[in-house]
VOVO-182862 format. One line per 8 residues: their letters; for each residue y, x, z of N, C-alpha, C. Coordinates in nm, 2 decimals, always signed. Layout:
BEGIN
A = Y X Z Y X Z Y X Z; ... $
! end
This chain:
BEGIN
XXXXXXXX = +24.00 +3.06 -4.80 +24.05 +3.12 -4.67 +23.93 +3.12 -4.58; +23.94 +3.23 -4.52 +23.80 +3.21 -4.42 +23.81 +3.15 -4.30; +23.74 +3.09 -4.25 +23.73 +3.03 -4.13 +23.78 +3.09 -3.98; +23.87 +3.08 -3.89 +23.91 +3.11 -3.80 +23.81 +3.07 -3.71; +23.77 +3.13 -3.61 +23.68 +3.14 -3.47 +23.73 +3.10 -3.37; +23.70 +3.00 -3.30 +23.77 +2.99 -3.18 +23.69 +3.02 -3.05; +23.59 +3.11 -3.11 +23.53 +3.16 -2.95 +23.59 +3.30 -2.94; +23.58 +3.37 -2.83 +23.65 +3.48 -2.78 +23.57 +3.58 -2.82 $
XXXXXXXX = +23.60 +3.71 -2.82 +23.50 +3.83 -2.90 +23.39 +3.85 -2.79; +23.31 +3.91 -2.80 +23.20 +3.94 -2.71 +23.20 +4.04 -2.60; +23.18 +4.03 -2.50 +23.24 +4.16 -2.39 +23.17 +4.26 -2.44; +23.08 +4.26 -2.49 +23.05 +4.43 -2.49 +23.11 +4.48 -2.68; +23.21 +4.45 -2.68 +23.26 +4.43 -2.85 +23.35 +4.58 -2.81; +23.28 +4.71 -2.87 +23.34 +4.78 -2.88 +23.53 +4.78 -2.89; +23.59 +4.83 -2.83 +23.79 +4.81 -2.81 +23.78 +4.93 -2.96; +23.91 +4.87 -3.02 +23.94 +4.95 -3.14 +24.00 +5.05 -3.14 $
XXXXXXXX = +24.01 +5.09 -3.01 +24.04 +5.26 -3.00 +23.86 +5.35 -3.01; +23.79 +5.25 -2.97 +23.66 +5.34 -2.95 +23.56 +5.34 -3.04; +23.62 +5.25 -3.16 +23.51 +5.24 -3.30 +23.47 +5.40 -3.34; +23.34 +5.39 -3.36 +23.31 +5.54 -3.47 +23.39 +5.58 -3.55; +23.41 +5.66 -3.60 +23.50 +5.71 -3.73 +23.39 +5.71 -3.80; +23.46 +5.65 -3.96 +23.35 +5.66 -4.07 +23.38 +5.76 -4.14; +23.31 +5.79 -4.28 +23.34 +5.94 -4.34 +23.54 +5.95 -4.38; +23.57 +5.76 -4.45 +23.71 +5.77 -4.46 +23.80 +5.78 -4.40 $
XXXXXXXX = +23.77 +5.78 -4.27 +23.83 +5.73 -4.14 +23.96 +5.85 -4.14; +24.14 +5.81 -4.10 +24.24 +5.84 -4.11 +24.23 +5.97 -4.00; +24.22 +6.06 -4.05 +24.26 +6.13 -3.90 +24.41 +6.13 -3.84; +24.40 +6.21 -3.68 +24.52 +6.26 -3.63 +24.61 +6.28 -3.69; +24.78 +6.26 -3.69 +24.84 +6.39 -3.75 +24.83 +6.48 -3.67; +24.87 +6.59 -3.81 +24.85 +6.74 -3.78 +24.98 +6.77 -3.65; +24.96 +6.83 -3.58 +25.01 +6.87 -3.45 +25.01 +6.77 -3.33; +24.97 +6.66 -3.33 +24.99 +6.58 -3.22 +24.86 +6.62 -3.12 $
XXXXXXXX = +24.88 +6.65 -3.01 +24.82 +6.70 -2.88 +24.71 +6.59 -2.86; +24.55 +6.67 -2.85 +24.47 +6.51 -2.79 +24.49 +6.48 -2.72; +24.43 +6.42 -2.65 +24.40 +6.33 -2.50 +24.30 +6.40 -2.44; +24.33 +6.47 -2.28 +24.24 +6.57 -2.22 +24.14 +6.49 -2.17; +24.02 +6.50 -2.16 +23.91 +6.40 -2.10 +23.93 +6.48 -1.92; +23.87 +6.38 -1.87 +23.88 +6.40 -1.72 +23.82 +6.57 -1.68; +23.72 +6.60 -1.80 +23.73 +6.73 -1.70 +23.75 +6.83 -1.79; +23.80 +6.82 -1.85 +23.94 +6.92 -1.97 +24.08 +6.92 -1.85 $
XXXXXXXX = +24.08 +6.85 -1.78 +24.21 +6.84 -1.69 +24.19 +6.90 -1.56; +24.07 +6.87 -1.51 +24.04 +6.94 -1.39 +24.00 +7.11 -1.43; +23.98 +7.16 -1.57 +24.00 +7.29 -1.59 +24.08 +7.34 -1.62; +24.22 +7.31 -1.62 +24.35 +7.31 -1.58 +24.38 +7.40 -1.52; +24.33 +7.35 -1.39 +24.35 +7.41 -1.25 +24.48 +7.38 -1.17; +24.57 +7.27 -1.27 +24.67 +7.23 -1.20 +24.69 +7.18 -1.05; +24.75 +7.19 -0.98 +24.76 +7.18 -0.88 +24.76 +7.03 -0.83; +24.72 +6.92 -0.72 +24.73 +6.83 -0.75 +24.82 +6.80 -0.69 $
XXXXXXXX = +24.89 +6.68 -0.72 +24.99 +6.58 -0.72 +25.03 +6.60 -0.55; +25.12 +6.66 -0.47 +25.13 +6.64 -0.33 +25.19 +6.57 -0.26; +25.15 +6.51 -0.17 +25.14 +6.35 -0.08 +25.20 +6.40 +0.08; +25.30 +6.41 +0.07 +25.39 +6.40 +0.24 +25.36 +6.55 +0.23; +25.44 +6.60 +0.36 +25.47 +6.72 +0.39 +25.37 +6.83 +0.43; +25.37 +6.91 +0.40 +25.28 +7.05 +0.36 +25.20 +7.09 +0.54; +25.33 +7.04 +0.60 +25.32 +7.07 +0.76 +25.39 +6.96 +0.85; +25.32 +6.84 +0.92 +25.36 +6.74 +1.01 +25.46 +6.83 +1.09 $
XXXXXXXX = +25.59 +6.71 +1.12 +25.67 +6.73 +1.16 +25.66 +6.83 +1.39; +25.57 +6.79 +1.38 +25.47 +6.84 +1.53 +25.44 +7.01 +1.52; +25.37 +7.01 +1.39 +25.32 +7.12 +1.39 +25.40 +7.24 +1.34; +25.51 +7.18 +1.28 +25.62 +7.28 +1.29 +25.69 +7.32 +1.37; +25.72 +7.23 +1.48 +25.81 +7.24 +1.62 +25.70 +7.36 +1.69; +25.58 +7.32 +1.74 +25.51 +7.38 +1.84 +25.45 +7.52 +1.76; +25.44 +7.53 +1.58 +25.46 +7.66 +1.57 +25.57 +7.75 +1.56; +25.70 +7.71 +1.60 +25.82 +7.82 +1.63 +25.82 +7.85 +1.78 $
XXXXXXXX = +25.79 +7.72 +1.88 +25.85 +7.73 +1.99 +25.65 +7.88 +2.04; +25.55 +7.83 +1.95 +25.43 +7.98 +1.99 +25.53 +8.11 +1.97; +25.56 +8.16 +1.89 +25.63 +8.20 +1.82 +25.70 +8.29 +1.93; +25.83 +8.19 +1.96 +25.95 +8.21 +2.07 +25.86 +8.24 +2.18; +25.79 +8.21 +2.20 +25.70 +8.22 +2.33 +25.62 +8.37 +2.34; +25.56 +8.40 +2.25 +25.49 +8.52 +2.19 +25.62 +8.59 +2.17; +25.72 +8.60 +2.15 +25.81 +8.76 +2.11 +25.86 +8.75 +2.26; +25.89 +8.67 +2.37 +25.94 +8.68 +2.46 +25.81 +8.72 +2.56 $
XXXXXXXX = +25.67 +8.70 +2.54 +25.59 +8.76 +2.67 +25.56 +8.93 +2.57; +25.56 +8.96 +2.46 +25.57 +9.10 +2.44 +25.68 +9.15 +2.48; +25.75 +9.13 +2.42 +25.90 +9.25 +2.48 +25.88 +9.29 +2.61; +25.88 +9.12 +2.73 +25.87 +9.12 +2.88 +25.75 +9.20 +2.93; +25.66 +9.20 +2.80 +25.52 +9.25 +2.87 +25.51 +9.45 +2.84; +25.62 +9.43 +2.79 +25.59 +9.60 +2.69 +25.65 +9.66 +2.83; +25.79 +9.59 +2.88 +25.88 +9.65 +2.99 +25.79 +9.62 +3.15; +25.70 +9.61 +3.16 +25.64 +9.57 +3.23 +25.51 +9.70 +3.25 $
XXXXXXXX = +25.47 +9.68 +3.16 +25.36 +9.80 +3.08 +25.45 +9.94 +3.18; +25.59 +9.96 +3.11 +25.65 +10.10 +3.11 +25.66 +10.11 +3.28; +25.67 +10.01 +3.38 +25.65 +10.08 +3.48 +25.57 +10.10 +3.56; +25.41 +10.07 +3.51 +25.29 +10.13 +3.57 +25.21 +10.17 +3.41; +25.21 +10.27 +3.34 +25.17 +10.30 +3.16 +25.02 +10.31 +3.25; +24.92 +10.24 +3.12 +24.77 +10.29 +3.14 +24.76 +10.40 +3.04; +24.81 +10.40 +2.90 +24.78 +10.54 +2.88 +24.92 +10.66 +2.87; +24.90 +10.72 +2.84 +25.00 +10.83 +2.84 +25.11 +10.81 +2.72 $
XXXXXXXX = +25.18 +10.68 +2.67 +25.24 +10.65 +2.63 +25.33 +10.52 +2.73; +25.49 +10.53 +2.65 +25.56 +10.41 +2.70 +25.64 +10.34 +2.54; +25.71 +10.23 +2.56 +25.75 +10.16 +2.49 +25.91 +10.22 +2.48; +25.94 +10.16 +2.40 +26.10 +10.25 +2.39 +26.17 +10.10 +2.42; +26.29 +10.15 +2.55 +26.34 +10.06 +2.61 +26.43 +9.93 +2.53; +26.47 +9.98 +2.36 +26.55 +9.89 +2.31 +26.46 +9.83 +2.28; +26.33 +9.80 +2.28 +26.21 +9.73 +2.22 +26.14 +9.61 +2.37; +26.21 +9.65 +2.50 +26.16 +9.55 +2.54 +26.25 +9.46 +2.61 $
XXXXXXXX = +26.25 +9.40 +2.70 +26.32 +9.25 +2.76 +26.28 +9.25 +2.93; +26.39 +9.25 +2.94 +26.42 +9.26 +3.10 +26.54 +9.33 +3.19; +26.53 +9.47 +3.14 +26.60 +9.51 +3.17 +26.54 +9.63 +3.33; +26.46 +9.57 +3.35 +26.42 +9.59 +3.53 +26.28 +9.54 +3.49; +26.18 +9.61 +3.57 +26.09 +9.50 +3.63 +26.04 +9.41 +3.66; +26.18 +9.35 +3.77 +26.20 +9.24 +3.83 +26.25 +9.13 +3.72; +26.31 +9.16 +3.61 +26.39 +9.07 +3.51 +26.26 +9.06 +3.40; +26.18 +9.17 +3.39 +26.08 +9.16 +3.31 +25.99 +9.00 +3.34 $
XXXXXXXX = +25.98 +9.06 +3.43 +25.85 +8.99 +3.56 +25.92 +8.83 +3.54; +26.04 +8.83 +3.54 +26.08 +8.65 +3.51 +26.08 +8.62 +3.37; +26.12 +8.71 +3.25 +26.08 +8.60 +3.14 +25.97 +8.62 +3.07; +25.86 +8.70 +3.16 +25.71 +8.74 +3.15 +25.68 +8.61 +3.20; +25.69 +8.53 +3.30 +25.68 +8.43 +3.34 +25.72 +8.27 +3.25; +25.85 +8.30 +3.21 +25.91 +8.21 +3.14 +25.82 +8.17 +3.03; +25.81 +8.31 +2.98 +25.72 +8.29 +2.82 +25.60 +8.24 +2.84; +25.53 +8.29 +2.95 +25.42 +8.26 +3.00 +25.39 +8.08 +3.01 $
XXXXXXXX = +25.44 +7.98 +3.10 +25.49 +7.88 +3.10 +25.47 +7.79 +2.98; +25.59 +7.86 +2.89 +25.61 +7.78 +2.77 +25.46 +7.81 +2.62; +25.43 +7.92 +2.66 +25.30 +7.96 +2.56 +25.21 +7.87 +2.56; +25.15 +7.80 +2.74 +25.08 +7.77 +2.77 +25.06 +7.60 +2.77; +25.21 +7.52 +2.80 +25.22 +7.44 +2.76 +25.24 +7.41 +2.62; +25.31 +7.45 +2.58 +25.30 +7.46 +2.41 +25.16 +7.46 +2.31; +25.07 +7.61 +2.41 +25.00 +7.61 +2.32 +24.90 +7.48 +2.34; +24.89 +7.43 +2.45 +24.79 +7.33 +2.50 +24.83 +7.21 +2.45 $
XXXXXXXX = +24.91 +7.20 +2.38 +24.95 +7.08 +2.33 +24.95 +7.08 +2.16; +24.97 +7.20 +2.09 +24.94 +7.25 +1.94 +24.79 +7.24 +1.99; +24.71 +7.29 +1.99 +24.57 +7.26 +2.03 +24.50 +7.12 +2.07; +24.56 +7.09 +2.14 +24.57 +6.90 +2.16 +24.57 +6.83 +2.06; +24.67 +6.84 +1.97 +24.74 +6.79 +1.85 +24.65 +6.84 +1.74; +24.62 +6.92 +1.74 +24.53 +6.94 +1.63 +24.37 +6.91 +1.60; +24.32 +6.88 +1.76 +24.17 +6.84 +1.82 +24.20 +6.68 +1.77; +24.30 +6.61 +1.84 +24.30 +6.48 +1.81 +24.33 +6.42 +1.62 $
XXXXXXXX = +24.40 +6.50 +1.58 +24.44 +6.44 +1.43 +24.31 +6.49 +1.35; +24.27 +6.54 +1.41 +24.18 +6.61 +1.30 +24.18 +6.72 +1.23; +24.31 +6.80 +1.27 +24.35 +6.92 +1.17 +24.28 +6.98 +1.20; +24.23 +7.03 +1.32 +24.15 +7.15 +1.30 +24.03 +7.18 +1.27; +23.94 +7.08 +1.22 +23.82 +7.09 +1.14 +23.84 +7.09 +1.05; +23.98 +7.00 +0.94 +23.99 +7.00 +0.84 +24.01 +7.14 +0.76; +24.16 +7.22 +0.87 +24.22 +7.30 +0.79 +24.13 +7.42 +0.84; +24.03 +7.44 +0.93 +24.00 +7.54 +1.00 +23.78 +7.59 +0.94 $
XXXXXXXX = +23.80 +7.46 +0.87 +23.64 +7.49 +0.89 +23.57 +7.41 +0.79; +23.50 +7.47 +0.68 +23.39 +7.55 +0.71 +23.45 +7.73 +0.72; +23.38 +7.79 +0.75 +23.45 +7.96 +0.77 +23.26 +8.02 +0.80; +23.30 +8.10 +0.69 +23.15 +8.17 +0.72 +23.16 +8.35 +0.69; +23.09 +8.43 +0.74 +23.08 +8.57 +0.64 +23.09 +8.54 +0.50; +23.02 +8.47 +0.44 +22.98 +8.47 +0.28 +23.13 +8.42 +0.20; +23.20 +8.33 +0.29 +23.33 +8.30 +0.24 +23.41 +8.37 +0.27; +23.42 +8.45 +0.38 +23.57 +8.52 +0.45 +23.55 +8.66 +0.36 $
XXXXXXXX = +23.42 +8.72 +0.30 +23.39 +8.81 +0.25 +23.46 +8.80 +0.06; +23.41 +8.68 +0.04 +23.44 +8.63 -0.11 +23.61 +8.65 -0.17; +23.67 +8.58 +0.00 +23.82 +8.52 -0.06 +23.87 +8.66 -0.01; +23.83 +8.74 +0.05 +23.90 +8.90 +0.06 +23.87 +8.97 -0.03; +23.78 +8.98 -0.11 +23.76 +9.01 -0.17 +23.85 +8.98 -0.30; +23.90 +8.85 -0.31 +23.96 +8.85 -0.39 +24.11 +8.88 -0.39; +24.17 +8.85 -0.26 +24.26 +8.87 -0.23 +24.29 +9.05 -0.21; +24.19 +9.14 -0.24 +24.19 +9.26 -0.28 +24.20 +9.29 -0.39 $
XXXXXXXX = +24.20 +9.23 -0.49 +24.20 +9.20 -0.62 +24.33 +9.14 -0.71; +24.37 +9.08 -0.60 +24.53 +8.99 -0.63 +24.44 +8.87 -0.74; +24.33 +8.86 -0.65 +24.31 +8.69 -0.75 +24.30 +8.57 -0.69; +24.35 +8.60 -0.55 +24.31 +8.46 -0.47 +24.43 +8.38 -0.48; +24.46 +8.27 -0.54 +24.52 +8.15 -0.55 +24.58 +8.12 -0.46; +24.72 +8.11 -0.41 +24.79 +8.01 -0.30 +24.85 +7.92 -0.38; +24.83 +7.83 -0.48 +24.88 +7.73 -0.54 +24.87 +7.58 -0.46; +24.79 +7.55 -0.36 +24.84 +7.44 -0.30 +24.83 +7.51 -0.10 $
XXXXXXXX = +24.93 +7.52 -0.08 +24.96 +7.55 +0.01 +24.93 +7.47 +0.18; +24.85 +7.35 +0.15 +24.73 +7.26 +0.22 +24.63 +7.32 +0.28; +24.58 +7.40 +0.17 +24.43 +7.46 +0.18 +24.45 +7.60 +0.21; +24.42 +7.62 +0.32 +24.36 +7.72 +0.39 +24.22 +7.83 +0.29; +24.22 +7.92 +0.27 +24.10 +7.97 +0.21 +24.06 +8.04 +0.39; +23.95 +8.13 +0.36 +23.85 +8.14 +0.46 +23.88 +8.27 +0.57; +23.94 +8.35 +0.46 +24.03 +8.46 +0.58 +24.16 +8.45 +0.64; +24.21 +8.32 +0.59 +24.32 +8.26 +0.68 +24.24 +8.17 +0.79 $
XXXXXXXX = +24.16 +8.12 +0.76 +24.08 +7.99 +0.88 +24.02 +8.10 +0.99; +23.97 +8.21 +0.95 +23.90 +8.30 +1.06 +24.06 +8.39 +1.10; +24.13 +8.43 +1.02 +24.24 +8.48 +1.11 +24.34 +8.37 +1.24; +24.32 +8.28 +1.19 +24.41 +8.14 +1.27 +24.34 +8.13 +1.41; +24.17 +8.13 +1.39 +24.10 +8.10 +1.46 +24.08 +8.19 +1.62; +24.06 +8.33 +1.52 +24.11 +8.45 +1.61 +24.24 +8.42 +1.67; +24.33 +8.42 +1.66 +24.42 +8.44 +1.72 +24.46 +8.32 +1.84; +24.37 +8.17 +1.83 +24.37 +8.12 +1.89 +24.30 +8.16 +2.05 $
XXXXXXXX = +24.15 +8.25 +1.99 +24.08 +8.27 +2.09 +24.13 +8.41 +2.15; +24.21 +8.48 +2.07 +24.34 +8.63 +2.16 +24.43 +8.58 +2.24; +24.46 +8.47 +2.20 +24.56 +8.41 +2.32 +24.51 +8.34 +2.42; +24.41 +8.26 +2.47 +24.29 +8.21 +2.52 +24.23 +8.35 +2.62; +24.20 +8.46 +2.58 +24.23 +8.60 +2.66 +24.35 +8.63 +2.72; +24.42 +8.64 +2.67 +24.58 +8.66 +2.70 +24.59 +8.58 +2.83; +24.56 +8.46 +2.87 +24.60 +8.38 +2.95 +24.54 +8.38 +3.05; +24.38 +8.39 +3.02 +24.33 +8.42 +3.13 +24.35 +8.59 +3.24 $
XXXXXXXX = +24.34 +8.66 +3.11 +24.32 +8.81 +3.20 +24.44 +8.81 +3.24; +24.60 +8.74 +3.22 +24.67 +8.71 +3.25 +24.71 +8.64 +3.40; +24.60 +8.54 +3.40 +24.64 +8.46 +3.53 +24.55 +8.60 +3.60; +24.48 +8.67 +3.61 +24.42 +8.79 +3.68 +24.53 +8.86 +3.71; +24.62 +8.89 +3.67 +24.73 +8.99 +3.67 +24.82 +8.92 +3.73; +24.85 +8.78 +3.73 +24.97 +8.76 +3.81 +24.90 +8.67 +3.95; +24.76 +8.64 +3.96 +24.72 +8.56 +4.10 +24.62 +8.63 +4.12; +24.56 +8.78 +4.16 +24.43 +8.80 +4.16 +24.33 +8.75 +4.24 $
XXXXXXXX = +24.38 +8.76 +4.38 +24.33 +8.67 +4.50 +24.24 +8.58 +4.45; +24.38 +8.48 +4.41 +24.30 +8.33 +4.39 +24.20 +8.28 +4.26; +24.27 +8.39 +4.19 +24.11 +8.38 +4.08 +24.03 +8.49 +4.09; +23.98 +8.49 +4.15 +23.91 +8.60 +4.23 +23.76 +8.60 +4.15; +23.69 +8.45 +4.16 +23.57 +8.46 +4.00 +23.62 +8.49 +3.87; +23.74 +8.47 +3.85 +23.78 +8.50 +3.70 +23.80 +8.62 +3.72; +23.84 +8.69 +3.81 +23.91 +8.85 +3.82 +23.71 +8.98 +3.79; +23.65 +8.88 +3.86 +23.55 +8.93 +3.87 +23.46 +8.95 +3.75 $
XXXXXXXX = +23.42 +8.80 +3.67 +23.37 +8.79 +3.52 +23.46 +8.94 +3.42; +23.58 +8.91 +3.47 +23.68 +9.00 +3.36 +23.64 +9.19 +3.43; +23.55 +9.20 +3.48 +23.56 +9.34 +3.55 +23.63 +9.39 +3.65; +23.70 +9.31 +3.72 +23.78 +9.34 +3.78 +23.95 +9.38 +3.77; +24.05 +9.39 +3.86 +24.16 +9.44 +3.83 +24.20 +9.52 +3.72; +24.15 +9.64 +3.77 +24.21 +9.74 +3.62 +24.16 +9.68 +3.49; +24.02 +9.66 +3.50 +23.97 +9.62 +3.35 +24.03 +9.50 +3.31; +24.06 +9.43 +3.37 +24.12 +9.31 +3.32 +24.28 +9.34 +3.27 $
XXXXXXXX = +24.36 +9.43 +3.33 +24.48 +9.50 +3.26 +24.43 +9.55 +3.10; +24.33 +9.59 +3.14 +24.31 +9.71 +2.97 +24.28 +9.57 +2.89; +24.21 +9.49 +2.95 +24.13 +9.35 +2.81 +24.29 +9.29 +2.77; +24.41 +9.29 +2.87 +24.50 +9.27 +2.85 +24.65 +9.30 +2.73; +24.60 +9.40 +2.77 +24.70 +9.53 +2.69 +24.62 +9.49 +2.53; +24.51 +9.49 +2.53 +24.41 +9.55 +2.40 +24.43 +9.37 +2.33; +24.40 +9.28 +2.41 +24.47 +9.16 +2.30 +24.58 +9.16 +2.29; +24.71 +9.20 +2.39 +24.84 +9.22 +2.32 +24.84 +9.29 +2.22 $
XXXXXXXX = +24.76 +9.40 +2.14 +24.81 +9.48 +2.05 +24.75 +9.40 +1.97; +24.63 +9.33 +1.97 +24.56 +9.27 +1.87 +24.67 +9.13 +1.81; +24.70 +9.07 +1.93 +24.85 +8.97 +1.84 +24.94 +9.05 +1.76; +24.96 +9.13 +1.81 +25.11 +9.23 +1.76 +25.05 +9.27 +1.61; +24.93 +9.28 +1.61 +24.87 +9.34 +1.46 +24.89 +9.19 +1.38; +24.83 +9.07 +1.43 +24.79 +8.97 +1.41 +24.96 +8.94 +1.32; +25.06 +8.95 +1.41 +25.19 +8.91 +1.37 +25.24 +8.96 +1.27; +25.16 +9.09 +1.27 +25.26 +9.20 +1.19 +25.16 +9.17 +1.04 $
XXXXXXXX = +25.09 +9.14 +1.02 +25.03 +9.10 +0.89 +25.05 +8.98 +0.84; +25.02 +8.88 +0.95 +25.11 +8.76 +0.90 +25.26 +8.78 +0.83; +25.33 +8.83 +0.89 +25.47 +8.87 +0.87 +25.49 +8.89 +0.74; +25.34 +8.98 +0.64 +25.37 +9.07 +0.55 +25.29 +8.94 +0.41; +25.22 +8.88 +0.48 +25.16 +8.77 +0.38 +25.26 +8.65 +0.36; +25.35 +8.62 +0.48 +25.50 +8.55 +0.45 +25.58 +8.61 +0.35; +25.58 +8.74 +0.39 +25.69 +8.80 +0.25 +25.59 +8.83 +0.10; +25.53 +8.78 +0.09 +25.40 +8.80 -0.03 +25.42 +8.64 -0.10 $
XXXXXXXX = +25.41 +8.56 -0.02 +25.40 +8.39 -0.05 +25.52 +8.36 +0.00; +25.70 +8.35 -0.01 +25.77 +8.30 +0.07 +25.76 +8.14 +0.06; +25.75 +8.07 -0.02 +25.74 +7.94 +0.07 +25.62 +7.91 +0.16; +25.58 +8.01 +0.18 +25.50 +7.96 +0.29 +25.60 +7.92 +0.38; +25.68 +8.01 +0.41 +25.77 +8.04 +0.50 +25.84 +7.87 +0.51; +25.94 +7.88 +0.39 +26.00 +7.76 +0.37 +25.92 +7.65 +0.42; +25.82 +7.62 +0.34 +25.70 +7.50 +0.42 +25.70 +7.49 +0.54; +25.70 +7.63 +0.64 +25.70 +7.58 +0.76 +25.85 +7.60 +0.84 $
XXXX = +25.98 +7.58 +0.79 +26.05 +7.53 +0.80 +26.09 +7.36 +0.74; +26.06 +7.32 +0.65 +26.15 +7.21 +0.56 +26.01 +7.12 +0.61; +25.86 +7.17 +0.61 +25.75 +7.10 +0.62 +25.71 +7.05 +0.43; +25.78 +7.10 +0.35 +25.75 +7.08 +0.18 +25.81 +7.23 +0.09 $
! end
């Protein structure tokens, strides 16, 4: 009988899953699936494993109540428009909100208000958590050009719905800085007097109507394509209802 050892094997003692195979060595059975090495798995492309909700419970509130806020200063602003027009067009009356002028002119106001506190606080909230370097940046030509590109193509990926690609980060971005116009040429239009250097940087009165008018259509495009990449990806949508 051979002698039993009572010292412990040696740490660097190959594990008997990792011995060489010799020429007789038993193979696999036939059909059993190998074992994917770490980057047999990451060429996958599976999606990774997702950890809490797609959209913080914050950033879902203050993106509906933008939202609410944005369809109530268009409509108010369209009926508004129709009773001094800059160009030789008007808005058709079922399309705006007020009723009057005078009714315009208050939930032009209202929306106004709530856009501004709202949006100052989604912007807040996003400077302080970190979201908006994360989900917003890096953003370059070389990338916004790439992922449109692909997305012309129908090859650009929405499988984890976290990650922003680069013509969503520059579209997000814009629209932050169209409303950021909005508000200003805005307070020109409703206090000119008293911002009288702002009235002034902006061109003055009228010009500051047209920089007006020309980012309202720019959201309105802004919405209207969003709208159409919601119905392309609907859980986006759901995501930013449920937040998963």
């Amino acid at each position: 009988m051979a002698a039993i050892s009572d010292r412990p094997p040696a740490a660097d003692a190959p594990l008997a899953g990792n011995l060489p195979r010799g020429p007789n060595a038993q193979a696999a059975p036939a059909g059993s699936p190998p074992s994917p090495s770490a980057p047999a798995r990451r060429a996958t492309g599976s999606a990774p494993a997702s950890v809490g909700p797609v959209h913080p419970g914050w950033l879902r509130v203050t993106h509906w109540l933008n939202a609410l806020a944005v369809v109530i200063m268009v409509a108010s602003g369209w009926r508004i428009y129709n009773a001094s027009p800059l160009f030789d067009f008007t808005f058709p009356n079922g399309a705006t909100l007020g009723g009057w002028l005078g009714g315009a002119l208050q939930w032009h106001f209202a929306g106004m208000w709530l856009l501004l506190v709202n949006g100052l606080l989604y912007l807040g909230l996003n400077l302080t958590t970190g979201r908006l370097a994360r989900k917003f940046f890096p953003v370059g030509p070389r990338g916004v050009l790439a992922d449109l590109g692909a997305a012309l193509r129908g090859k650009l990926s929405h499988a984890d719905p976290r990650h922003y690609n680069q013509v969503q980060r520059l579209a997000y971005l814009f629209v932050i800085a169209d409303i950021t116009v909005l508000v200003l040429s805005g307070l020109v239009l409703w206090k000119s007097v008293q911002f009288d250097l702002l009235r002034t940087l902006l061109g003055g009165y009228e010009f500051a109507r047209r920089i007006h008018f020309f980012a309202m259509a720019l959201l309105v495009a802004f919405v209207a394509v969003h709208l159409a990449m919601v119905a392309l990806v609907p859980r986006s949508l759901i995501a930013m209802i449920r937040g998963k």
